[in-house]
KEPA-772169 format. One line per field, with one value per residue: residue number from 1; residue in three letters; x negated, y negated, z of N, C-alpha, C in turn. Coordinates in steps of 0.02 Angstrom, whole numbers, plus 50000, padded with zeros to 5 digits. Layout:
N
k (NUM; ...)
r (ALA; ...)
nx (X; ...)
ny (Y; ...)
nz (Z; ...)
cax (X; ...)
cay (Y; ...)
caz (Z; ...)
cx (X; ...)
cy (Y; ...)
cz (Z; ...)
This chain:
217
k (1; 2; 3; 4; 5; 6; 7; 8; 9; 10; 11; 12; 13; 14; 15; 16; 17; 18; 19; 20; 21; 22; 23; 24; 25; 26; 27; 28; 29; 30; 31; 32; 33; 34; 35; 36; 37; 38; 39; 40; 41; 42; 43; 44; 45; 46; 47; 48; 49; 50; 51; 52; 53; 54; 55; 56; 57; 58; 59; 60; 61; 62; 63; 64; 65; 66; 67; 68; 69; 70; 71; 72; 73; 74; 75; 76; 77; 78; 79; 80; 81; 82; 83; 84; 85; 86; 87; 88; 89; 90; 91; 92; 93; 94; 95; 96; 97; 98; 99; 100; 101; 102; 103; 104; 105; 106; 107; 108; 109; 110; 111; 112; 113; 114; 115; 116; 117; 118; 119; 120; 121; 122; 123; 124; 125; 126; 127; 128; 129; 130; 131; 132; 133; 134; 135; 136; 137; 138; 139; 140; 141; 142; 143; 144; 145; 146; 147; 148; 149; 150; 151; 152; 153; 154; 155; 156; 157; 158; 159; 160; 161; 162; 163; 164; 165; 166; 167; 168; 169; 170; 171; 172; 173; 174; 175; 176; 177; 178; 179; 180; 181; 182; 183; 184; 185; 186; 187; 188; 189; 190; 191; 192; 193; 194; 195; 196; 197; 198; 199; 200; 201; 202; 203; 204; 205; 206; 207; 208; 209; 210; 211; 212; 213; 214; 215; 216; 217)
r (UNK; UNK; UNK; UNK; UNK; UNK; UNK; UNK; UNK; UNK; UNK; UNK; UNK; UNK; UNK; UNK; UNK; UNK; UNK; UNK; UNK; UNK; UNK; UNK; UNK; UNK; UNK; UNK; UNK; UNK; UNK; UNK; UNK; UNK; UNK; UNK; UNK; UNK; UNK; UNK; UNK; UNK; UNK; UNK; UNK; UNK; UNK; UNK; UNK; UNK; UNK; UNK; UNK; UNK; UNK; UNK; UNK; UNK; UNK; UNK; UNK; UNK; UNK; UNK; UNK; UNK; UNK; UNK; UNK; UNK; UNK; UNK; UNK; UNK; UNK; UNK; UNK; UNK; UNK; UNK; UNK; UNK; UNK; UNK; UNK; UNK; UNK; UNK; UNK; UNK; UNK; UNK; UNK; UNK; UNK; UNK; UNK; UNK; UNK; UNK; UNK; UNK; UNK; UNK; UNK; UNK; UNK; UNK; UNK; UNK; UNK; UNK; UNK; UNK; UNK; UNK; UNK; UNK; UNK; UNK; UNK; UNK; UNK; UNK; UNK; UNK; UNK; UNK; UNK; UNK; UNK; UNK; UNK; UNK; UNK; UNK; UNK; UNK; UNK; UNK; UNK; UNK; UNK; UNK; UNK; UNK; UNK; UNK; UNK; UNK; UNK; UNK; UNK; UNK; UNK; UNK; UNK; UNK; UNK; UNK; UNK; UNK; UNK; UNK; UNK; UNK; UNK; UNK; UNK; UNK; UNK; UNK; UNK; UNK; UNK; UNK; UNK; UNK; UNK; UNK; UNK; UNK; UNK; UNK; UNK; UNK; UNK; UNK; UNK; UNK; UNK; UNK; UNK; UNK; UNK; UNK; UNK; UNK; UNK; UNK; UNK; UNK; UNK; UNK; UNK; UNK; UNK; UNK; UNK; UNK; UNK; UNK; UNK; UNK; UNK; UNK; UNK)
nx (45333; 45202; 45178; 45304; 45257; 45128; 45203; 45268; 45148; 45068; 45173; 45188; 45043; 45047; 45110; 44970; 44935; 44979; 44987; 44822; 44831; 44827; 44878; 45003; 45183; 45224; 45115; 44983; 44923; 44930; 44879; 44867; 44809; 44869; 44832; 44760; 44847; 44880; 44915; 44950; 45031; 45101; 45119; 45293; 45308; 45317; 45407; 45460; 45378; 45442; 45559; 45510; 45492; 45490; 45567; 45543; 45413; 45291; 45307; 45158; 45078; 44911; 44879; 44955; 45100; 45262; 45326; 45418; 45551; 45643; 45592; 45487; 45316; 45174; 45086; 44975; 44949; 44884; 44743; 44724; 44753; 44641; 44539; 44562; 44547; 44414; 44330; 44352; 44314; 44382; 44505; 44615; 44673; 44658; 44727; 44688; 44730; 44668; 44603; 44458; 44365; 44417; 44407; 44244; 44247; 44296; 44205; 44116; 44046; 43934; 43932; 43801; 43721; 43705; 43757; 43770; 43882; 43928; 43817; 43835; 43961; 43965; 43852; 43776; 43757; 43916; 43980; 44013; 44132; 44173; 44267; 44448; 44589; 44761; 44869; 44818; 44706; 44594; 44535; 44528; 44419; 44323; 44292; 44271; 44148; 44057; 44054; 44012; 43885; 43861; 43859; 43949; 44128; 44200; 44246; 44228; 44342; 44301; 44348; 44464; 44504; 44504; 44466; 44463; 44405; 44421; 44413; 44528; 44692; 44692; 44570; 44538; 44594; 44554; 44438; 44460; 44512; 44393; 44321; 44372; 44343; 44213; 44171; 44226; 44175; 44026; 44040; 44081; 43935; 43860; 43891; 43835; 43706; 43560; 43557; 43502; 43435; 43460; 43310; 43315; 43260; 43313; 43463; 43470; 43477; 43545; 43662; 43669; 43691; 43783; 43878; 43854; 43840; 43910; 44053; 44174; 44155)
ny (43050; 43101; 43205; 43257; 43225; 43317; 43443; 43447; 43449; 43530; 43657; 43635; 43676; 43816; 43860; 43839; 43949; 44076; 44032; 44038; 44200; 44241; 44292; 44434; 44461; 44431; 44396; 44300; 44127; 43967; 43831; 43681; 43539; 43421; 43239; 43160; 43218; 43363; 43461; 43587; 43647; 43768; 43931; 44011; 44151; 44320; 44255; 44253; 44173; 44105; 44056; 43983; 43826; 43657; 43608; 43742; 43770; 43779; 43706; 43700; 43702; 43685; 43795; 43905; 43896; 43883; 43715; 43667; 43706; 43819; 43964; 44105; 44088; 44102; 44292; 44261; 44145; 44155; 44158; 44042; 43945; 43961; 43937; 43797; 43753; 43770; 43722; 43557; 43499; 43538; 43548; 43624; 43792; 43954; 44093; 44247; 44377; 44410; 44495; 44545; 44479; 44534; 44647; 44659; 44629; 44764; 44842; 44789; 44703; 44547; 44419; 44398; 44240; 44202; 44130; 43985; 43912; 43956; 43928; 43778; 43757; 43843; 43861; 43947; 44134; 44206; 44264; 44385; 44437; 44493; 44663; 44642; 44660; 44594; 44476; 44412; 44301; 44374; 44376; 44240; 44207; 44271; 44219; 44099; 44104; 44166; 44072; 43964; 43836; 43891; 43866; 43903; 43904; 43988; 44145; 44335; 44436; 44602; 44728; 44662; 44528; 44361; 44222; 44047; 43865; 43719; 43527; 43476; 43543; 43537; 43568; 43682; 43790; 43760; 43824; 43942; 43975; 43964; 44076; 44178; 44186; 44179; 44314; 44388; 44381; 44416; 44537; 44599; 44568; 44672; 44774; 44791; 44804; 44762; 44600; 44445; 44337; 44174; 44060; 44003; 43867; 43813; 43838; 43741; 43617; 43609; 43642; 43493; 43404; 43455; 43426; 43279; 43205; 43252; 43207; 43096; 42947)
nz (51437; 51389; 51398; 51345; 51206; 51213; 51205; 51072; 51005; 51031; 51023; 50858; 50830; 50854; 50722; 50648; 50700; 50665; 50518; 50456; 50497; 50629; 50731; 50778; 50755; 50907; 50987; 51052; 51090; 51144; 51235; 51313; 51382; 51503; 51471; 51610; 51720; 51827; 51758; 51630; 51473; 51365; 51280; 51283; 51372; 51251; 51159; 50998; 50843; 50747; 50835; 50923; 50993; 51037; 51170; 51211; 51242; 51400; 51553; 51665; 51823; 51890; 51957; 51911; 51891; 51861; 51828; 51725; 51632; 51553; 51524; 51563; 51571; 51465; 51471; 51478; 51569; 51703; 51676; 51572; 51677; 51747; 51675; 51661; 51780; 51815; 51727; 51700; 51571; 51482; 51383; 51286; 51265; 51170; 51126; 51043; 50949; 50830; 50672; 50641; 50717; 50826; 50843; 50835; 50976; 51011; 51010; 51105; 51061; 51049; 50915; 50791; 50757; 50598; 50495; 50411; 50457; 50601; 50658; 50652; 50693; 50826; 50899; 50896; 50925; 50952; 51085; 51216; 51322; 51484; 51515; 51567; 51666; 51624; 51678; 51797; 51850; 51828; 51654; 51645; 51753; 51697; 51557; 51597; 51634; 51563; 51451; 51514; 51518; 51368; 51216; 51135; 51075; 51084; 51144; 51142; 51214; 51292; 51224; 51197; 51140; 51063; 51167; 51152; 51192; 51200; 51175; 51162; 51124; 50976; 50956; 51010; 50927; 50798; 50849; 50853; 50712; 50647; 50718; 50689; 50549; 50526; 50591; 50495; 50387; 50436; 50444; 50338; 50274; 50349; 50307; 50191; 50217; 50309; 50436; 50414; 50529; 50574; 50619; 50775; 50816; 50686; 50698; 50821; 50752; 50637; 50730; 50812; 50686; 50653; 50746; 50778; 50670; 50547; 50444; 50451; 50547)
cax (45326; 45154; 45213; 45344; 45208; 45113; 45237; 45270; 45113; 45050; 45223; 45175; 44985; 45071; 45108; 44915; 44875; 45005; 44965; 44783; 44833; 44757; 44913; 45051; 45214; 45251; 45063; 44959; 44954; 44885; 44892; 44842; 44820; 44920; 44783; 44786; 44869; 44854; 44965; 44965; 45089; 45087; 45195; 45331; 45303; 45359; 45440; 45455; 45333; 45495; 45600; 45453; 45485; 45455; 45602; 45532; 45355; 45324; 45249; 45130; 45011; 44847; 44883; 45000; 45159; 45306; 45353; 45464; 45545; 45681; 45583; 45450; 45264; 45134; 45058; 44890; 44934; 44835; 44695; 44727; 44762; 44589; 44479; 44572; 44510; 44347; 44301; 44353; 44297; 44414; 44582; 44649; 44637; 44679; 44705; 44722; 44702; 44632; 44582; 44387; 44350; 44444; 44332; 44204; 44271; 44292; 44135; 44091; 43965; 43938; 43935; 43746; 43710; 43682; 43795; 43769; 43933; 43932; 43764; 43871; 44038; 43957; 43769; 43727; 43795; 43987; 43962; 44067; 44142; 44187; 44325; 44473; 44644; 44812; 44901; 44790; 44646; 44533; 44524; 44480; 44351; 44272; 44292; 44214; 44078; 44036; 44054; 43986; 43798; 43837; 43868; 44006; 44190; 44239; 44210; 44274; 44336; 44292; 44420; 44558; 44531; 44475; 44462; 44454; 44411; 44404; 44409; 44609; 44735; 44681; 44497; 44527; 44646; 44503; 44383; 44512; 44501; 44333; 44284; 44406; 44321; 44145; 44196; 44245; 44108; 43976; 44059; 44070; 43868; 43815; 43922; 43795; 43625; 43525; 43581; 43466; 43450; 43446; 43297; 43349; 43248; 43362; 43520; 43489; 43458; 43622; 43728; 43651; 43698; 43874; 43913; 43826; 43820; 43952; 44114; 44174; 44122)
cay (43052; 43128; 43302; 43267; 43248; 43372; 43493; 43436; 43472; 43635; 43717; 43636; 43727; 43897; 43887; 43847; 44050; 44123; 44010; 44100; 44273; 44255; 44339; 44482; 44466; 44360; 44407; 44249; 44079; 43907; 43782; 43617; 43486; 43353; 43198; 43116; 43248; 43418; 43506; 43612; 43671; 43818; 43957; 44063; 44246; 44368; 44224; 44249; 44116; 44077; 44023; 43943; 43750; 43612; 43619; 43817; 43761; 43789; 43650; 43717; 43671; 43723; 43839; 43944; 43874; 43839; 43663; 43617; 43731; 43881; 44026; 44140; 44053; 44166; 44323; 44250; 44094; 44135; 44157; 43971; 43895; 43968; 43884; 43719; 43724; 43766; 43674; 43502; 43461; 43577; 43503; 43664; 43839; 43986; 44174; 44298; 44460; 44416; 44559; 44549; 44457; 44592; 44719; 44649; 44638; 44813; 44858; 44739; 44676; 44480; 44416; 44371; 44190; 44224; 44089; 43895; 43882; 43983; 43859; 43712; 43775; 43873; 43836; 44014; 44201; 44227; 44292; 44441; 44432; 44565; 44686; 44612; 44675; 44550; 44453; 44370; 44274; 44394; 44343; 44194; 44205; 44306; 44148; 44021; 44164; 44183; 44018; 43920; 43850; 43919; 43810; 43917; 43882; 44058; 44217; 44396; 44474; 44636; 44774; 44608; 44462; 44299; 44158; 43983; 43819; 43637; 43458; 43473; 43591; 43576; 43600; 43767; 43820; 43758; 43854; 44016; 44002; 43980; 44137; 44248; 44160; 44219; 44375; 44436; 44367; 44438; 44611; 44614; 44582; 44687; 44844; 44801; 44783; 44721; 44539; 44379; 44295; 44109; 44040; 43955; 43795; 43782; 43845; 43685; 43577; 43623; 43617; 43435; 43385; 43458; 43381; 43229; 43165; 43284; 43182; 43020; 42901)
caz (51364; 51373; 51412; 51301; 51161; 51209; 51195; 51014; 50971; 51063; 50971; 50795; 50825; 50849; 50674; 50634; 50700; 50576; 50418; 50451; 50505; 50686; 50758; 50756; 50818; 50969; 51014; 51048; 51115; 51121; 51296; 51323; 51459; 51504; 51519; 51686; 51770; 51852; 51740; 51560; 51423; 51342; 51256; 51327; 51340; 51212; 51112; 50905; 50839; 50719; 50870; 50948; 50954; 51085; 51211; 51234; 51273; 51491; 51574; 51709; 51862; 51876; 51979; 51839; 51930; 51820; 51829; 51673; 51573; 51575; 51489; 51585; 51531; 51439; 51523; 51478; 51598; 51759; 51631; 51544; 51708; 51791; 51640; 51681; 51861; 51826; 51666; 51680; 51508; 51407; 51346; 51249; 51251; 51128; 51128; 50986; 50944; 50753; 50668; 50619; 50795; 50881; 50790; 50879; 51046; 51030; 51005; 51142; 51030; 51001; 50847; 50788; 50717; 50560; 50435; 50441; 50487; 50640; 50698; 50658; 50731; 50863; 50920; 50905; 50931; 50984; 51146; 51213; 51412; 51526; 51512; 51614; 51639; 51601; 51733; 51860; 51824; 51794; 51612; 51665; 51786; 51627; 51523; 51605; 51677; 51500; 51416; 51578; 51490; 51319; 51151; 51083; 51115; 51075; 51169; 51135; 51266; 51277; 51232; 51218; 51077; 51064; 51189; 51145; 51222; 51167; 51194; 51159; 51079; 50918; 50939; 51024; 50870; 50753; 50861; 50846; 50645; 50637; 50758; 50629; 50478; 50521; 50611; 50447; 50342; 50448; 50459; 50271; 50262; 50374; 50291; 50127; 50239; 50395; 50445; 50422; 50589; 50598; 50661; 50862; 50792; 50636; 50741; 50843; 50723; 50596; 50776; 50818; 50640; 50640; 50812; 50802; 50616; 50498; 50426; 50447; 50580)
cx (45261; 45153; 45250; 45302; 45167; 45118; 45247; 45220; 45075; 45100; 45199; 45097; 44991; 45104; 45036; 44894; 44939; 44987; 44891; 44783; 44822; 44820; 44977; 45110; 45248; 45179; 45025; 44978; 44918; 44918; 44867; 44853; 44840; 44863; 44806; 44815; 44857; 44889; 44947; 45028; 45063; 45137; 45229; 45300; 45325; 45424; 45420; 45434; 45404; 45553; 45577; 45478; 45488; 45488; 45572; 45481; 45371; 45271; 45220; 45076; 44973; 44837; 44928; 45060; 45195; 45327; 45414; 45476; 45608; 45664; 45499; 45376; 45215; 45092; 44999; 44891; 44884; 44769; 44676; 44695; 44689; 44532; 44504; 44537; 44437; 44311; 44344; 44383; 44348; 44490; 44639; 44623; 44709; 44690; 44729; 44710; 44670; 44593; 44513; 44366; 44357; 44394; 44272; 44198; 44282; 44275; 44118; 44024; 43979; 43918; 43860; 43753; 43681; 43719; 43775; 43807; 43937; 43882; 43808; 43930; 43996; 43892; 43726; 43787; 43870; 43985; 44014; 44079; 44161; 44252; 44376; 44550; 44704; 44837; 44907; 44734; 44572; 44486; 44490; 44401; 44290; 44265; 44260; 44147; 44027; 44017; 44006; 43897; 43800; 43877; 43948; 44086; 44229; 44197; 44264; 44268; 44335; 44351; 44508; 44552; 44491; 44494; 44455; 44434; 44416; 44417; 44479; 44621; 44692; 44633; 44484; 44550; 44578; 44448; 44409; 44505; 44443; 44290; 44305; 44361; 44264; 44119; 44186; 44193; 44036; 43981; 44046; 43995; 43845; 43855; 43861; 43727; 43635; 43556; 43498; 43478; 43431; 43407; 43320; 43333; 43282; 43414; 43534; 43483; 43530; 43668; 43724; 43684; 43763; 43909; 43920; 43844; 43891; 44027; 44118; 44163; 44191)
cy (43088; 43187; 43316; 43298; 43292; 43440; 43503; 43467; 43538; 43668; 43712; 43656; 43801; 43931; 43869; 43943; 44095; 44098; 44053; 44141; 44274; 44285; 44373; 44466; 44421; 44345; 44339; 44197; 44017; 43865; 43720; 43562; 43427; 43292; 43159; 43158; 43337; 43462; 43529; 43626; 43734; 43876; 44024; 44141; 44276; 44336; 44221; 44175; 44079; 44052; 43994; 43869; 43699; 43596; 43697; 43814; 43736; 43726; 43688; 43698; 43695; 43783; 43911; 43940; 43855; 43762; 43604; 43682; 43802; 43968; 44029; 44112; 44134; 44207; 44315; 44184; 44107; 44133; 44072; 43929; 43913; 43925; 43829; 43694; 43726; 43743; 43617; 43479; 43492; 43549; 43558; 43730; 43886; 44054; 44182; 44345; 44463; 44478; 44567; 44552; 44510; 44652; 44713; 44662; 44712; 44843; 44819; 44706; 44593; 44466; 44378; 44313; 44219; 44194; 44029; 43873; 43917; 43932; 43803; 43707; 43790; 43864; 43905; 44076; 44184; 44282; 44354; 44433; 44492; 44601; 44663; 44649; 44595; 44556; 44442; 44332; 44290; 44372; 44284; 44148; 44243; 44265; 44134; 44077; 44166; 44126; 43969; 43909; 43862; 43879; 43844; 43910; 43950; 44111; 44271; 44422; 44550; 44694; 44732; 44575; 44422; 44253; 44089; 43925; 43770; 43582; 43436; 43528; 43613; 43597; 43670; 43811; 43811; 43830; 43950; 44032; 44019; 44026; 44191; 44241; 44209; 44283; 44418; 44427; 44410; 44517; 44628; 44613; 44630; 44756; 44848; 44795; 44764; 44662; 44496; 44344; 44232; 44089; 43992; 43876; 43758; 43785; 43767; 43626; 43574; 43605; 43523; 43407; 43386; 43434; 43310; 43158; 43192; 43238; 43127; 42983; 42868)
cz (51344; 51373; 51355; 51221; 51136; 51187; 51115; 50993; 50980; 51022; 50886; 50795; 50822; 50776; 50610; 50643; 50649; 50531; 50437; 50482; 50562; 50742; 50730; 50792; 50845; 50999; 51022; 51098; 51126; 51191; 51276; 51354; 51452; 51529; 51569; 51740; 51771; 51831; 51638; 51521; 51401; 51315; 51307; 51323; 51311; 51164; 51028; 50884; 50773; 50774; 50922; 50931; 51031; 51155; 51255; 51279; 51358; 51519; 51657; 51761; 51864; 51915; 51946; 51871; 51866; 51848; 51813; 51619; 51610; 51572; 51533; 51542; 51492; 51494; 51535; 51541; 51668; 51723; 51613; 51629; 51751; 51733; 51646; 51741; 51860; 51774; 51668; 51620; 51455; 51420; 51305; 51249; 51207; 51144; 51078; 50974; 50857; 50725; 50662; 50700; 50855; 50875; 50846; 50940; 51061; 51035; 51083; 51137; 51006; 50937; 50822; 50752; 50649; 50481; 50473; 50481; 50537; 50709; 50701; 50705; 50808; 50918; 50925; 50900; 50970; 51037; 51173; 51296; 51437; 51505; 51563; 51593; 51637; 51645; 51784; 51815; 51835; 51716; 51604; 51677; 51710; 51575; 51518; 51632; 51620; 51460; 51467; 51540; 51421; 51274; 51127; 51116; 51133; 51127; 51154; 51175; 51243; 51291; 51209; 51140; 51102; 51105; 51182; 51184; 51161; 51183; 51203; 51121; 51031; 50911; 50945; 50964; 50812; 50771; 50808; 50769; 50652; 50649; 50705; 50572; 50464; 50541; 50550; 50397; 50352; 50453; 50396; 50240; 50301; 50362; 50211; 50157; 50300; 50367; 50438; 50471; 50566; 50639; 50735; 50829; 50742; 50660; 50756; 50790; 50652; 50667; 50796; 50757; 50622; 50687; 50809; 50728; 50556; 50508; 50457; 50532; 50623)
């Protein structure tokens, strides 16, 4: 029944990245780990996010093994299933090709701290990872290589899209808006002027506050 659940809810997050824009297509995709055991979910490949629904979703081992499921898993899975093995702590991950974010990534420029909400969300700059090609776990290894030590959940890969982590599903999907949000915010200031950096000492001190203390109890 926990798989079962799972599944439920990893498909009803895949229509969190269309309500905000964060993919085209069939493009995209959202995982998330089964607690207690050595296995993920995640979406099929090259399936229309309108015939997307919870029977479709592939149940997978950490090794990117199908397990459960009739339809071919996503081409991002040796990717997913290499930040499961080597982060522990993460519960959900994301990809998208969002348009601002992507911008970035194709620059292979991270995204400077430079909004509250980026300190609070983020703990600092949106970091950028290596160029990697699709369908091993190269992606991956460029992930956690990148994220491994660093506050933010997001990284743009470079040349690709956005990465996600999080504590579960939805956090990574949160993360995934939030990287588009400020993506586009900070692109739009810095087409009218230089950027305002965020002192590091206020950085930490807004992320401490949005982790630790922000919304209900």
């Amino acid at each position: 029944m926990t798989v079962n659940r799972l599944r439920e809810e990893v498909s009803g997050l895949h229509n969190e990245l269309v309500r905000y824009g964060l993919v085209a297509w069939t493009a995209g995709n959202v995982s998330g780990r089964v607690p207690g055991e050595d296995l993920f979910v995640i979406k099929p490949s090259g399936i229309s996010y309108d015939d997307l629904n919870p029977d479709a979703i592939v149940v997978c081992d950490l090794d990117g093994k199908v397990v459960e499921g009739d339809l071919d898993p996503s081409s991002d899975t040796a990717a997913h299933a290499y930040v499961y093995r080597e982060m522990p702590e993460v519960g959900g991950v994301v990809h998208t090709h969002s348009t601002y974010a992507t911008a970035w990534a194709a620059r292979a420029e991270a995204i400077p701290c430079v909004l509250t909400a980026m300190a609070d969300e983020f703990g600092g700059e949106i970091p950028v990872g290596p160029f990697a090609l699709i369908g091993n776990d190269d992606i991956g290894r460029g992930i956690v290589a990148t994220l491994s030590g660093h506050r933010s959940p997001a990284v743009l890969m470079q040349n690709h899209g956005v990465f996600t982590i999080g504590k579960d599903a939805k956090a990574a999907v949160k993360a995934a808006v939030m990287c588009e949000d400020v993506a586009r915010t900070v692109h739009l200031a810095r087409q009218a002027g230089d950027l305002t950096p965020i002192a590091a000492e206020d950085i930490d001190r807004l992320y401490d506050r949005y982790q630790n203390v922000y919304g209900q109890r």
